[in-house]
GUKOL-606890 format. One record per residue (C-alpha): residue number from 1; residue in three letters; x, y, z. Coordinates in nm, 4 decimals. Layout:
BEGIN
> NUM; ALA; X; Y; Z
...
END
This chain:
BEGIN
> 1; UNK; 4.5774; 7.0200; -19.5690
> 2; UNK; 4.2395; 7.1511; -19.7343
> 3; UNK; 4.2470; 7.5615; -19.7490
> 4; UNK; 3.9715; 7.6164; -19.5125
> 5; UNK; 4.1986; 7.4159; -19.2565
> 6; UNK; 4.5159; 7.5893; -19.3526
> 7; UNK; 4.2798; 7.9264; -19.2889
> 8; UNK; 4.1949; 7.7917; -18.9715
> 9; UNK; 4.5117; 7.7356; -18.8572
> 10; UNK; 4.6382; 8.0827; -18.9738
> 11; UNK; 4.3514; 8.2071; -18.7563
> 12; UNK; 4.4838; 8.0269; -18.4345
> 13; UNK; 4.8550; 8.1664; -18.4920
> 14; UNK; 4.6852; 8.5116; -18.5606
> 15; UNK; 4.5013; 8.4787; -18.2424
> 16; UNK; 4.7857; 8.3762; -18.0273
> 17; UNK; 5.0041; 8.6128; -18.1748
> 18; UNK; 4.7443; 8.9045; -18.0558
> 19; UNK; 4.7499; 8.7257; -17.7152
> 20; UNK; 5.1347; 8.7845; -17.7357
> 21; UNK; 5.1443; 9.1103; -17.8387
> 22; UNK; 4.8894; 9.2132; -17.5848
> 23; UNK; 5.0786; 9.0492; -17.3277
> 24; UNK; 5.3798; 9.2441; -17.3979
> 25; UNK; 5.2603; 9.5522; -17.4256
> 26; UNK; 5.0695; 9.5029; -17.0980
> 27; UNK; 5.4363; 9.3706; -16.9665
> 28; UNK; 5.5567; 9.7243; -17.1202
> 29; UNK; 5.2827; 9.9113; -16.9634
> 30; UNK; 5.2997; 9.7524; -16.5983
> 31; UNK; 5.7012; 9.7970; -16.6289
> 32; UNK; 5.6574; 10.1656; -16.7087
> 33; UNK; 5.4282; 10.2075; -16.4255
> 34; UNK; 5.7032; 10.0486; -16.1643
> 35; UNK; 5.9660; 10.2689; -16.3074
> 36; UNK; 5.7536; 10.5465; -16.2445
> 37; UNK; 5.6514; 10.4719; -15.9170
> 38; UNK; 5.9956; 10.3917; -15.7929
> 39; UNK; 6.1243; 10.7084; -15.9575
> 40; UNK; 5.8452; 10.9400; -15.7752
> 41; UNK; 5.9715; 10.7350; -15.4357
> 42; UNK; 6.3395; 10.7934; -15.5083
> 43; UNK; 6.2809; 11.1806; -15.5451
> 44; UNK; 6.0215; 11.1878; -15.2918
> 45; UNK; 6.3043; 10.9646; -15.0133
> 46; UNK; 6.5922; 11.2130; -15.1439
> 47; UNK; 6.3360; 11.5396; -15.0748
> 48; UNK; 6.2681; 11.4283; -14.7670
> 49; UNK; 6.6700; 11.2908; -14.6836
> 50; UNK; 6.7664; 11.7072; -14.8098
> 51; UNK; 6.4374; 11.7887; -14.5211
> 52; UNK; 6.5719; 11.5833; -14.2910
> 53; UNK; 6.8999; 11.7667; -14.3400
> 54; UNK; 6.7659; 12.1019; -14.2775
> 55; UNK; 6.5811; 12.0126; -13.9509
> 56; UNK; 6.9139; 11.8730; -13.8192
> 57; UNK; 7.0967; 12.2420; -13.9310
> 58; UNK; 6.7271; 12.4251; -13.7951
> 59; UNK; 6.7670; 12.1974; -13.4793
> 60; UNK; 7.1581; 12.2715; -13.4262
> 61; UNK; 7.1280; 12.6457; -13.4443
> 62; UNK; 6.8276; 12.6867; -13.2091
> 63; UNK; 6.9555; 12.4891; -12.9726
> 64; UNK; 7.2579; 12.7249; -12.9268
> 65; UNK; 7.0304; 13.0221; -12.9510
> 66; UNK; 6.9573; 13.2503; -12.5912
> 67; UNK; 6.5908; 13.2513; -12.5196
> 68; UNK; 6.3679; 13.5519; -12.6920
> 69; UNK; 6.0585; 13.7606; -12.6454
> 70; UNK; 5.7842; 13.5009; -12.7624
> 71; UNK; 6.0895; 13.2592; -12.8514
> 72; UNK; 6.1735; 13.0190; -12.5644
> 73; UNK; 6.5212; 12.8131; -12.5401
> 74; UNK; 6.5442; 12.5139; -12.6763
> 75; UNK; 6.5962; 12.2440; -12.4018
> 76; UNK; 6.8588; 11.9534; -12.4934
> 77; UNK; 6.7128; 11.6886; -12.2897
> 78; UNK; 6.5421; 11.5045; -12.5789
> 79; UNK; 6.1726; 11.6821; -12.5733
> 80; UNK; 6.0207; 11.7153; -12.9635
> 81; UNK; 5.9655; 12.0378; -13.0979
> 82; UNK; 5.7649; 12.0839; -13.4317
> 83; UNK; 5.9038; 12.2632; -13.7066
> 84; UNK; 5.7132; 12.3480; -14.0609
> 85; UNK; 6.0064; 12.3668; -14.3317
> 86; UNK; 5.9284; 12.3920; -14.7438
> 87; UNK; 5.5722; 12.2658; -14.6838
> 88; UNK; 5.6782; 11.9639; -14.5103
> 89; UNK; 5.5937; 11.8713; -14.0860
> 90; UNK; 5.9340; 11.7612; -13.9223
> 91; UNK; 5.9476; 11.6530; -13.5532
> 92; UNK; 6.2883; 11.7426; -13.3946
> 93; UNK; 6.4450; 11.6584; -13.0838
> 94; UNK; 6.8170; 11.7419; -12.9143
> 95; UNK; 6.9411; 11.5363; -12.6353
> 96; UNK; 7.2797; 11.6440; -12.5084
> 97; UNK; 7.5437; 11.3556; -12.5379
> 98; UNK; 7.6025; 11.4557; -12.1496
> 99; UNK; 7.2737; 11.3714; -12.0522
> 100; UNK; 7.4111; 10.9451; -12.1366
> 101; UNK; 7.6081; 10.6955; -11.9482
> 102; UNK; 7.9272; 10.7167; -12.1255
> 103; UNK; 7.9862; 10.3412; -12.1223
> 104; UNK; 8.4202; 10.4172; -12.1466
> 105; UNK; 8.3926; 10.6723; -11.8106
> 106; UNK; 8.0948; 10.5193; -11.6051
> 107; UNK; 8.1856; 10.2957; -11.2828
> 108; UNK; 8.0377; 9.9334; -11.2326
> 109; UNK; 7.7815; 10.0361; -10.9897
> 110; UNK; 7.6377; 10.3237; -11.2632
> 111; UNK; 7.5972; 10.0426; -11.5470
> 112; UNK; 7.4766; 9.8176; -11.3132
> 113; UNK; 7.2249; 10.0035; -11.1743
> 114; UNK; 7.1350; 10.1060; -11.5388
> 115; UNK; 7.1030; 9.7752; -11.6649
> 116; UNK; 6.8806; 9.7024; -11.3976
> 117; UNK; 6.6264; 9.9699; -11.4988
> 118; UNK; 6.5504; 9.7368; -11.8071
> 119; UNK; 6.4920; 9.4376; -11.6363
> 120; UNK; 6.8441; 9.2874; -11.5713
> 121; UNK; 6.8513; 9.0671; -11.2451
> 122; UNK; 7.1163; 9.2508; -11.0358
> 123; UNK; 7.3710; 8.9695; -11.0476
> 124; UNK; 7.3451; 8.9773; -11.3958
> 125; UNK; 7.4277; 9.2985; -11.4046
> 126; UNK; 7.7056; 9.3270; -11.2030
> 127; UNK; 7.8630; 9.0431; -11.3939
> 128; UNK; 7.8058; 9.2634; -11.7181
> 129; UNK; 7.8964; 9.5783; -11.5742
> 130; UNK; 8.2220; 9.3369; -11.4433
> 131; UNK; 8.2797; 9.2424; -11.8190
> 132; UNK; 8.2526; 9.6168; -11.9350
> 133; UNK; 8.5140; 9.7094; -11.7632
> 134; UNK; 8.7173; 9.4030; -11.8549
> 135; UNK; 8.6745; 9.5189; -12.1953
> 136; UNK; 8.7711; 9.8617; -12.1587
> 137; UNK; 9.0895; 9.8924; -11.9144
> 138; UNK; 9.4608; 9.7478; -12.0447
> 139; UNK; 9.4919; 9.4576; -11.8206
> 140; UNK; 9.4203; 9.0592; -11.8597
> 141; UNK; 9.2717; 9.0859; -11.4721
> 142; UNK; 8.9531; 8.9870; -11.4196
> 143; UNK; 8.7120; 9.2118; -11.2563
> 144; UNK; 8.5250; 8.9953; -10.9392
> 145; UNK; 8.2816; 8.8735; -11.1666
> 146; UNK; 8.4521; 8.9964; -11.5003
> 147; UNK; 8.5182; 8.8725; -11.8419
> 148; UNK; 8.8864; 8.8301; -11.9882
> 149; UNK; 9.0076; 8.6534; -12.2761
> 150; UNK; 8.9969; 8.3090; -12.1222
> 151; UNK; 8.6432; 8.3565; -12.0571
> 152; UNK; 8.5749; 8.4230; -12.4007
> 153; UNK; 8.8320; 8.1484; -12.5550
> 154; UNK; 8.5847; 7.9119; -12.2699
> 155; UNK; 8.2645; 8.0414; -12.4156
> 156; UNK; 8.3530; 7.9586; -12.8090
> 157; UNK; 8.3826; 8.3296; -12.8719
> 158; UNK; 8.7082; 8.3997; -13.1683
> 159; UNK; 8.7564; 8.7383; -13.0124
> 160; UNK; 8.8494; 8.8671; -12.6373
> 161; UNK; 8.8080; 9.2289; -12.4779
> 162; UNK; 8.9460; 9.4464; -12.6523
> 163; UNK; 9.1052; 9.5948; -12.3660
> 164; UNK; 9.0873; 9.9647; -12.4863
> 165; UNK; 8.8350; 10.2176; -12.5015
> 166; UNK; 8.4750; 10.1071; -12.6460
> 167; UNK; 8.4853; 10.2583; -12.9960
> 168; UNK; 8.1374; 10.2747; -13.0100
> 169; UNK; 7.7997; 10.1620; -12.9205
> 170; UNK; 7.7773; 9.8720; -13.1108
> 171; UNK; 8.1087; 9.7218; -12.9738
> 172; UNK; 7.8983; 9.6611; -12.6298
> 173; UNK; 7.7080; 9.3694; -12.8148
> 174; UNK; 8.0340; 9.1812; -12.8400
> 175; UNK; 8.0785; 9.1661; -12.4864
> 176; UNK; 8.0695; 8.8615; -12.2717
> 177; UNK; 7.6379; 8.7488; -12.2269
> 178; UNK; 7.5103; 9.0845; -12.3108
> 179; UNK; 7.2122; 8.9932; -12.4245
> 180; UNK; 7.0418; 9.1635; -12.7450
> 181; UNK; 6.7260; 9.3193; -12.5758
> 182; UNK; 6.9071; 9.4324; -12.3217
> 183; UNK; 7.1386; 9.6052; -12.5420
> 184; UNK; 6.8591; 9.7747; -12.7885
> 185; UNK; 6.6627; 9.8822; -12.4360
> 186; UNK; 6.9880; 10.0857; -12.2830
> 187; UNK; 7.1639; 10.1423; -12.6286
> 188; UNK; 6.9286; 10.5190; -12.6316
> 189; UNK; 7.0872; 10.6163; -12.2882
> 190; UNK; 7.4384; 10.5183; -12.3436
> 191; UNK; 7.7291; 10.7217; -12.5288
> 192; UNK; 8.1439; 10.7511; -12.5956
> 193; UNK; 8.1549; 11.1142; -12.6028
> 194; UNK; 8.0326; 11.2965; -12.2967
> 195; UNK; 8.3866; 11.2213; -12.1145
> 196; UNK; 8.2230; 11.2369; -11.7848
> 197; UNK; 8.1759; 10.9672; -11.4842
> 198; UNK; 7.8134; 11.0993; -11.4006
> 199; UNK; 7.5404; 11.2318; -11.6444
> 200; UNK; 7.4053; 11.5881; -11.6309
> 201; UNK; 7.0682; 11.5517; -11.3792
> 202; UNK; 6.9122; 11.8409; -11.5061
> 203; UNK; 6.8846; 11.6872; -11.8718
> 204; UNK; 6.9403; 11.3480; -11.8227
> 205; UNK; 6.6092; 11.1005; -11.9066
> 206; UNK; 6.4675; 10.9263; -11.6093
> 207; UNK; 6.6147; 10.5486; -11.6243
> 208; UNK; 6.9074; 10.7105; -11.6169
> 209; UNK; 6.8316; 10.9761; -11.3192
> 210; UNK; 6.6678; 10.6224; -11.1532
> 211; UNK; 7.0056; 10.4785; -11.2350
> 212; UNK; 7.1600; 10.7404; -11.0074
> 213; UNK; 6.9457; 10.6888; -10.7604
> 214; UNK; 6.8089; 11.0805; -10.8217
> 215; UNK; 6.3755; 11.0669; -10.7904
> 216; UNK; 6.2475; 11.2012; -11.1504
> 217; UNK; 5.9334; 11.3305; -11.0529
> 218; UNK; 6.1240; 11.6020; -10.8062
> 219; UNK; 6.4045; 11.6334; -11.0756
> 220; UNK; 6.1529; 11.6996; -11.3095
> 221; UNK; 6.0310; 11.9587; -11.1203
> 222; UNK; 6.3484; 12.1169; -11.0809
> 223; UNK; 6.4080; 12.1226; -11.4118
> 224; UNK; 6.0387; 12.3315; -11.4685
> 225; UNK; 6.1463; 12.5945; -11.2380
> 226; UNK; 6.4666; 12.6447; -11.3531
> 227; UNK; 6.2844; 12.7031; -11.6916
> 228; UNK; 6.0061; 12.9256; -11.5832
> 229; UNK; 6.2634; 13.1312; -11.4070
> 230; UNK; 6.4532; 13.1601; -11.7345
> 231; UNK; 6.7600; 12.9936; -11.5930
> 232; UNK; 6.9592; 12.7673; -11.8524
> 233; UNK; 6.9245; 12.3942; -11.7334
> 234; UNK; 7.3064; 12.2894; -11.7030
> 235; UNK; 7.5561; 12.3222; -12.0105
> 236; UNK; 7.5227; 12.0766; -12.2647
> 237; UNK; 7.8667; 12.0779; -12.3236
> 238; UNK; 7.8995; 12.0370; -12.7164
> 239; UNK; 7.8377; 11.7097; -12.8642
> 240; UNK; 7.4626; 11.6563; -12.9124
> 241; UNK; 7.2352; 11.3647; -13.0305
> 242; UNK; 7.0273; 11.5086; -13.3031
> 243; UNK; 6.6531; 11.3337; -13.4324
> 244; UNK; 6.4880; 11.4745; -13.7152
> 245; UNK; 6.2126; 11.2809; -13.8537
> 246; UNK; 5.9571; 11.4314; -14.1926
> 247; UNK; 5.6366; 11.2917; -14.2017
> 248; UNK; 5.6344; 11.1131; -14.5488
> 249; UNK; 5.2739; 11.1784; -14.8040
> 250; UNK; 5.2391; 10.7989; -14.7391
> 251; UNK; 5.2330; 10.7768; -14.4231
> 252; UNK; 5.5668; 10.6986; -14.3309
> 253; UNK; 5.8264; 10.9224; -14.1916
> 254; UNK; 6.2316; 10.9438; -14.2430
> 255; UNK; 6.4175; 10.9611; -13.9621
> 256; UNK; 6.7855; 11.1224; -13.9224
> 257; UNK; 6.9506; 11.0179; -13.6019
> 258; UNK; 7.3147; 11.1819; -13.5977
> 259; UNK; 7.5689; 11.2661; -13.3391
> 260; UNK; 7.7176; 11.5857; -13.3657
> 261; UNK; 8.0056; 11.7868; -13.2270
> 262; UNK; 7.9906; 12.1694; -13.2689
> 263; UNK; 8.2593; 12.3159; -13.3709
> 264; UNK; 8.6358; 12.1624; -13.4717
> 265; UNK; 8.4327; 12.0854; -13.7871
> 266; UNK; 8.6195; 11.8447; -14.0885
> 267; UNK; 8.6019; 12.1567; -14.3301
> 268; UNK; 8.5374; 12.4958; -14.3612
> 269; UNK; 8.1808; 12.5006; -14.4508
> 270; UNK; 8.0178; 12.3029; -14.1701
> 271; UNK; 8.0263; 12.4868; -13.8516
> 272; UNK; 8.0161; 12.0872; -13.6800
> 273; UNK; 8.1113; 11.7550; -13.7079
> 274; UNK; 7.9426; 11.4345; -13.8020
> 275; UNK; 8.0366; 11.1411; -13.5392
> 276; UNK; 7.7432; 10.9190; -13.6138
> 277; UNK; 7.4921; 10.9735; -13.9265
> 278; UNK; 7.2236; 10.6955; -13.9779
> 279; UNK; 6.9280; 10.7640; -14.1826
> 280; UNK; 6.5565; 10.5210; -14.1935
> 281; UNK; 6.2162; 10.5330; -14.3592
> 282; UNK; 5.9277; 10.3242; -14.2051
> 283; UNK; 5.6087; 10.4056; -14.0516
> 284; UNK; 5.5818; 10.6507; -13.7302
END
């Protein structure tokens, strides 16, 4: 090879070499900027998952808190108050537990008529509400309509009722045709811990007042005057559903739904106890 080829092809390997290098260090760069963006997200999701936190502890206490000069009650019925905490906007919101169906105490004309509030044909739900019970009581008798374990070994299913208690929420979807949408559209109305047959009227939502055949609109207004009278609604016994959602810089928010029990708490420093804690970023 003559030298002014040999120079020319030290120039190409010179030239591709830059291309390289450039490359990586552009590689590098664009690397470093992902780590630093996912850093600043981590420490912004665990600010606002400390934020979240303190609304739930902010929420708690006010809620057990006697009305004030210029300081009203908090109501437990689900209604949002604001709150401005460490420069941040959080939306809170308590809902007594006894305001919900508990799905372990309810009869089958309660979670029938429930289910029918979001959309359920009313054989349909009687056959569900049937299968609920199925599921919770300690026999292998079929409700009229029910769901046993042969009904389940018929339908391809590997499991049967458990015949016990519901242990949660989520154990409803594993009963006999309960259908998904259904599920998500009652699952905000339903709960295990209230221990009672009939929901609390004066805080309950209004499906579920429909559900017992109470008219919102004048239980609504019941509920007003008992406020503007200064009267407490009803006890809210002492398991509440907690939301506390922080507005994100990004526009997205985190939201902290938890169950808690006041009181009997797991240790000394908590004044309640966690029963359900689940914790989601996405937009409002």
């Amino acid at each position: 090879m003559s030298g002014r080829g040999q120079s020319g092809a030290a120039l190409v390997l010179v030239l591709w070499l830059v291309v390289l290098l450039a490359s990586l260090i552009g590689a590098f760069a664009l690397t470093a900027r992902v780590e630093q963006l996912q850093g600043h997200v981590g420490m912004e999701s665990l600010r606002a998952g400390q934020l979240a936190q303190a609304g739930l502890e902010y929420a708690l206490y006010r809620q057990s808190q006697p009305a004030q000069p210029g300081q009203p009650a908090w109501v437990s019925d689900g209604r949002a108050y604001p709150w401005q905490f460490a420069g941040a906007q959080l939306e809170l919101r308590v809902l007594s537990e006894s305001a919900k169906v508990d799905i372990n105490q309810a009869d089958a004309g309660l979670l029938a008529a429930l289910m029918q509030q979001f959309g359920a044909e009313q054989a349909q739900a009687q056959r569900l509400a049937a299968a609920m019970l199925d599921w919770r009581d300690s026999d292998d008798l079929p409700q009229p309509g029910g769901s046993e374990a042969a009904d389940y070994a018929a339908a391809g299913l590997p499991y049967g009722p458990s015949n016990d208690a519901f242990a949660s929420i989520e154990e409803l979807r594993r009963v006999l045709a309960m259908p998904a949408p259904l599920f998500e559209a009652m699952r905000p109305y339903l709960t295990i811990w209230s221990q009672r047959s009939q929901p609390e009227p004066m805080l309950a939502a209004d499906p579920v007042l429909r559900a017992m055949g109470i008219d919102p609109v004048l239980q609504q207004g019941k509920r007003q005057m008992a406020l503007d009278s200064g009267n407490a609604l009803a006890s809210a016994g002492d398991t509440f559903s907690i939301r506390s959602q922080v507005r994100l810089g990004d526009e997205r928010s985190l939201v902290l739904d938890a169950v808690v029990r006041r009181g009997r708490a797991e240790t000394a420093q908590s004044a309640y106890t966690v029963l359900s804690w689940q914790q989601t970023t996405g937009t409002p």
